[in-house]
N, C-alpha and C positions, 0 to 999 in steps of 0.2 A: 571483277575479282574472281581469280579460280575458286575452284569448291576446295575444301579442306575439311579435315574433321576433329572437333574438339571435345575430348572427352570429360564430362561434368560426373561427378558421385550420384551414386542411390543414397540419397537423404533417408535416415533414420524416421520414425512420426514424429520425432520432440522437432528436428529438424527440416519437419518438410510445415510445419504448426510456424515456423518463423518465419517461412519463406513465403505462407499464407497471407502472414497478415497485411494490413492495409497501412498501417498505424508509418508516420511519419519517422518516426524515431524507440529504433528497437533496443530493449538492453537485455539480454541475455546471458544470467548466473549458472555457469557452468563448474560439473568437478574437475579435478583434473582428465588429460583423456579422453574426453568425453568426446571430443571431432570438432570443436569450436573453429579451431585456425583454419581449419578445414572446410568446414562451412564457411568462414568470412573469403577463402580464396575461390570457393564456386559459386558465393553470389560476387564478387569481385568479376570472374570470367562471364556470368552469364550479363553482366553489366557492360561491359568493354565487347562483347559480343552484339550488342546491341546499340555503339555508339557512345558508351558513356564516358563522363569525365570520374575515377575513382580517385580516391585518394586514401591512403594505406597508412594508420598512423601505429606506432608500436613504441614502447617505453625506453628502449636505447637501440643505435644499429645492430645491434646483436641480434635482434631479434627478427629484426628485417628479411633476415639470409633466405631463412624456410621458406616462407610463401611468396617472396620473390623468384626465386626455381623454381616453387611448382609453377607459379600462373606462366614463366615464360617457356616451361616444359611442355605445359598444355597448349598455351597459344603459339607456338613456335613456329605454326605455317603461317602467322597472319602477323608476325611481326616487322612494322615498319622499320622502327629508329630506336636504337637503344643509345640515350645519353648517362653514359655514370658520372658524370660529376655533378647533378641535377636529380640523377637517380630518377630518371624521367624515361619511359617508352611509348611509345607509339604504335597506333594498331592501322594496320589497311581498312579496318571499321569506320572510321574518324573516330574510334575510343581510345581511353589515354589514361595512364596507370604513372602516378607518384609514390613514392616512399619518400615517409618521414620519422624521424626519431624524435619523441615527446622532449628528450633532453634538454630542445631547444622550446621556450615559450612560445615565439614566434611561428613554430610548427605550421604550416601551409596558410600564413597572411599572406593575403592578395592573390590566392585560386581561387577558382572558381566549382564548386566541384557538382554531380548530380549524387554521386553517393559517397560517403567516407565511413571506412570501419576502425573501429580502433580495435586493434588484437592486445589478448595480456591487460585489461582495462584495470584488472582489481590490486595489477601492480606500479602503473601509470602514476608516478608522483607528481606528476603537473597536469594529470588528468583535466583538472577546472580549471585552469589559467588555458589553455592550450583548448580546450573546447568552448568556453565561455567569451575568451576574448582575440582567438584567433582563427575559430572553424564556424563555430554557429554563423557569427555576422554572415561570410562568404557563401552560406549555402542559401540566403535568401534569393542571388540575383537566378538562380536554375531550379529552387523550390528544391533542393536536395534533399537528400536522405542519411542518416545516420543509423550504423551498426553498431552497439557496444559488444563486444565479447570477451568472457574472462572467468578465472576461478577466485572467488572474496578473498580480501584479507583484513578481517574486521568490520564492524558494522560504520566507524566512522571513517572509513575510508570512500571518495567521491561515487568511486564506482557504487557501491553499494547505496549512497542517499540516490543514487539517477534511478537504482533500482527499485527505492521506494516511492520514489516519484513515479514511476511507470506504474507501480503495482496499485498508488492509490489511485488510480483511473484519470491522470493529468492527461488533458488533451494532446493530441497526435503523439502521444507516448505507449508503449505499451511492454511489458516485463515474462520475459518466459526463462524457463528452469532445465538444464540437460542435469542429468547425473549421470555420472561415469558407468557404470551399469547398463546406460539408455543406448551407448556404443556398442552395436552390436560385434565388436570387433575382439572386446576387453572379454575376459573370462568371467563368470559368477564366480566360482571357489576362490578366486583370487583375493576377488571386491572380500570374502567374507571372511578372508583369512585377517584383511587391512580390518576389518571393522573389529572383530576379538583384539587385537595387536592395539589397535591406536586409540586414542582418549576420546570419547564420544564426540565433543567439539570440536574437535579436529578432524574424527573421520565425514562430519557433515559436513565442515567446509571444505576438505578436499574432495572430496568422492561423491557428496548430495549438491554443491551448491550454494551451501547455506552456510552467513559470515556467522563466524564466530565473535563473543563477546566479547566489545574490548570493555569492560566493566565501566564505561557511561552512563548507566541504562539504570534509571533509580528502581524501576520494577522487579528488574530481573528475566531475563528470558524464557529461563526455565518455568515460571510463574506464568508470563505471559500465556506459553506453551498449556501450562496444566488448565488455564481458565479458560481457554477456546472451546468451543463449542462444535461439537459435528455438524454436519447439513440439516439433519435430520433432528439434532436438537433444538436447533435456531429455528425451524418451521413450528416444533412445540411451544417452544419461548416465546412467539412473536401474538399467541393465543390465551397468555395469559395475563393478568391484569397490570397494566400500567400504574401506579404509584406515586412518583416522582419524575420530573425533567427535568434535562438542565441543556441549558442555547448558548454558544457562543455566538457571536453574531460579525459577519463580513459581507462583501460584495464584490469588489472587485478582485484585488489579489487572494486575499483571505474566501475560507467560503462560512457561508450560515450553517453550522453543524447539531442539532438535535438528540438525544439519548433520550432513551426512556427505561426507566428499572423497574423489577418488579418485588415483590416482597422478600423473596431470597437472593435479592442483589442480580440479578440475572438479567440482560437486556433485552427488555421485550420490543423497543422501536429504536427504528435509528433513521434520520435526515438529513441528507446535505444537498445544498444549493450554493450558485455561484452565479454573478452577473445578472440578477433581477433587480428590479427599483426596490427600495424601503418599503415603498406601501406593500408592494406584492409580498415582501417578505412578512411586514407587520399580520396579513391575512394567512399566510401559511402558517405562520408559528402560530397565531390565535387559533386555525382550527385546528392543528394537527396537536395541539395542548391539549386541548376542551376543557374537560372542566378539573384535571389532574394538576395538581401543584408542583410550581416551577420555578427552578433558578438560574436567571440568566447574567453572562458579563457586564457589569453597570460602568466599567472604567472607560473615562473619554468618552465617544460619543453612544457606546453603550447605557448613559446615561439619560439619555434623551430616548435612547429605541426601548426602556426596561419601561420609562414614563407614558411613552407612546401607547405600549401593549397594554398596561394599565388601565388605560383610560378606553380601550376597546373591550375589557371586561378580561382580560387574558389573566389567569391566577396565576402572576411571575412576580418572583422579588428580584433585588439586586443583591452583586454580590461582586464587591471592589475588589480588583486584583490590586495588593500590593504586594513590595515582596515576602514580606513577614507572612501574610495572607494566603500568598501563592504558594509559598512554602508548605503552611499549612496543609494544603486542599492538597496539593503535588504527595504527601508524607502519610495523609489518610488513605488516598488510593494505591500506593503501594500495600502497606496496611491490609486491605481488605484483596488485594490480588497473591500478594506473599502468603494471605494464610486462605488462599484459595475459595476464597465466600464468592471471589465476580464469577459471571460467567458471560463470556465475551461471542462476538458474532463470528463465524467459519469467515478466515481472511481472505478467503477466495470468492466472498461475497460482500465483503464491507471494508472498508480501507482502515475499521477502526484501529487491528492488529496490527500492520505496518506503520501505521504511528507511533502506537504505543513501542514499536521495536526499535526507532529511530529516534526516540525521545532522549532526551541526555539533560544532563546537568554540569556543573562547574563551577569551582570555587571561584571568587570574587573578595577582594579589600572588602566589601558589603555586606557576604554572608554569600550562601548558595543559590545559583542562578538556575532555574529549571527552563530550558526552548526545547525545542528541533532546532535542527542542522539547518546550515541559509540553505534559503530555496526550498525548504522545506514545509509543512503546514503540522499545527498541529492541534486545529479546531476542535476536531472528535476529542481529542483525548481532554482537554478544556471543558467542552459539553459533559464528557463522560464521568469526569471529578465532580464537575456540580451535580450531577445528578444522583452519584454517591453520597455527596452534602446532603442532598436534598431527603434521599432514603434514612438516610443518618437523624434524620428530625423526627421521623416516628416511631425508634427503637425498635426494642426486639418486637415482633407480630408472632399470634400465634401461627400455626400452619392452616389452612382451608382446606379442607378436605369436602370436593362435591358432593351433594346430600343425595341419598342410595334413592332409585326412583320407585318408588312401590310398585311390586307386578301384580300383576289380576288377581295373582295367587293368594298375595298377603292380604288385601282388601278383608277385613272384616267382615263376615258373614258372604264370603262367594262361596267358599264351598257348600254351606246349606241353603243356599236360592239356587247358586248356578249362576245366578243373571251376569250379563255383560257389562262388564264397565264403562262408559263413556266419558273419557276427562275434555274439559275444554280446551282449546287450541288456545293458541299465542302468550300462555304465561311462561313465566322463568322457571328453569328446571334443577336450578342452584339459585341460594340465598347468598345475596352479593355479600362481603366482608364490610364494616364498615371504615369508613376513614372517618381522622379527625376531623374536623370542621374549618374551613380557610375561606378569607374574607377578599376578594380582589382587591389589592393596591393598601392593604393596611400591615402586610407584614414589614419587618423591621429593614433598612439598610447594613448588609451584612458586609461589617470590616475588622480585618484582625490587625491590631497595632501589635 
């Protein structure tokens, strides 16, 4: 093959961070602007430059046009075969570039592909039909790869559950953020002109990245927002005393999710596990409990794993989801997040935040149904209610203020001896608070009819 030369972009850091990672499947929340399309047509080139099969999906032909010219603008010494009515080309690489419009459900059944990007994802209305039952299957037989790119449009829209899926730490997924600003191309004065002019949710999901509420969210976003915690507070919070637990418990699909609160409702522990045996799990929640009072899901076979822990000395009650119940537990922790008492772990450290931001509800003939979105989890935030319950059982506390350590100086009688003081090693330098008194396996079975 002759030599030729293809000219690829200088990547931004937000966008050289994507092309870093490892992660099998990328979803990337962009503002407008920001070089998204852009980026999906130079990792597209740098793909087909190296032999690959892509596959280019976009939410109608319309949208097709741009990054079809550019990639055959770039690639245009090394173009084999252009077929348009297949919208199929050919490279002297052996790589091979499709275009598809989402329009169709069917969208690329029966390719085979190593990479496909969706551009425009967050306005992709078959988004999930069209990757769930016509892309994923096909990229197992090459182990492909998948690009999401796009700017939100609402938190219940697909694009944005994949991006909480990425962000709670789901396997070969992973979630990264451009804001329009990140493009070193866009002006500042511009960006801050849009942000005085436009209505704060709106200028974050166009210009930050970040969906806007479609009012699902029994919390509240804003709430969420005010109760998150810095880096640097959650390294304080994880130092102060435990109180209360609460366990949901899973294994395979679902995962074993842990909280732990402290006196001012604040989360001082938080655990999640996925794909260990029962027993291993019965041994982890029993020590990471100790001897702190706990409430765990008792419905279905949670009933048997609440009994289990019981009887290994774990202080866990049960506590039946029904839906009268759920409701309940779901109406207290907004409750105590709307009027700002939680204080939650930095999201960039614990998946608990993206839960609670994906959590929704929905009227029902029945009454109000509180889940996540399918394919979603929403363990933590289950754990995170019970252990609000659980805080809820010892009322108001007073504050503990650590006891001031006496210096040499105040000692009784130094200054008319002089002598030196010598305290002994290894006692407590604060008088612990006390708790009430809890008897393993005698508290009540907690159910709201």
């Amino acid at each position: 093959m002759p030599e030729c030369t293809v000219e690829l972009i200088e990547l931004h850091p937000g966008q050289q961070k994507v092309r870093d990672s490892q992660a099998r499947f990328r979803v990337v929340m962009c503002g407008g602007q920001s070089g998204k399309t852009t980026f999906g047509v130079d990792e597209t080139a740098e793909a087909i430059l190296a032999g690959k099969r892509v596959g280019w999906f976009a939410p109608t032909f319309h949208y097709l046009a741009e990054p079809r010219d550019e990639l055959h603008t770039r690639l245009s010494e090394i173009i084999k075969d252009r077929q348009k009515t297949e919208k199929r080309t050919t490279f002297v690489t052996g790589g091979l570039l499709d275009l598809w419009s989402c329009d169709d459900p069917d969208a690329g059944r029966g390719r085979h592909y190593d990479l496909v990007v969706f551009d425009e994802a967050g306005i992709t209305r078959e988004l999930q039909v069209v990757w769930e039952q016509a892309v994923r299957p096909r990229l197992s037989t090459l182990e492909g790869r998948a690009l999401f790119l796009g700017t939100p449009k609402g938190r219940t829209h697909y694009f944005s559950q994949l991006f909480a899926k990425a962000e709670q730490g789901e396997r070969d997924w992973a979630a990264f953020r451009f804001r329009t600003i990140d493009n070193p191309i866009q002006k500042p004065e511009e960006i801050e002109r849009a942000r005085h002019e436009l209505p704060p949710a709106v200028f974050a999901q166009e210009y930050e990245g970040i969906p806007a509420d479609d009012g699902g969210n029994p919390f509240g976003l804003d709430a969420i927002i005010a109760c998150t915690m810095t880096p640097e507070e959650w390294i304080k919070a994880q130092k102060q005393e435990t109180i209360a637990r609460g366990w949901d418990f899973g294994r395979a699909q679902d995962y074993t999710a842990g909280v732990g609160l402290g006196r001012k409702y604040q989360v001082t522990r938080f655990d999640r596990w996925q794909l260990v045996p029962w027993h291993v799990t019965y041994q982890k929640v029993t020590e990471q409990t100790g001897g702190v009072p706990a409430w765990g899901d008792s419905t279905g076979i949670g009933d048997v794993i609440v009994e289990s822990l019981q009887t290994m000395g774990c202080p866990i009650q049960g506590y039946l989801f029904s839906r009268p119940s759920k409701q309940l537990l779901m109406q207290r922790l907004a409750s105590v997040m709307q009027g700002r008492r939680l204080r939650l772990p930095p999201r960039e450290l614990c998946p608990l935040v993206p839960e609670l931001e994906t959590f929704g509800y929905e009227y029902t003939a029945s009454g109000v149904r509180y889940t996540a979105p399918e394919g979603m989890h929403d363990d933590t935030v289950m754990a995170l209610a019970l252990a609000v319950y659980g805080r809820d059982q010892f009322g108001e506390l007073p504050e503990v203020k650590p006891a001031k350590a006496m210096g040499d100086d105040d000692h009784p009688g130094f200054r008319e001896s002089g002598a030196r003081i010598r305290r002994p090693t290894g006692l407590p330098g604060r008088n612990q608070p006390s708790r009430p008194s809890f008897i393993p396996g005698t508290g009540p079975l907690v159910e709201v009819e």
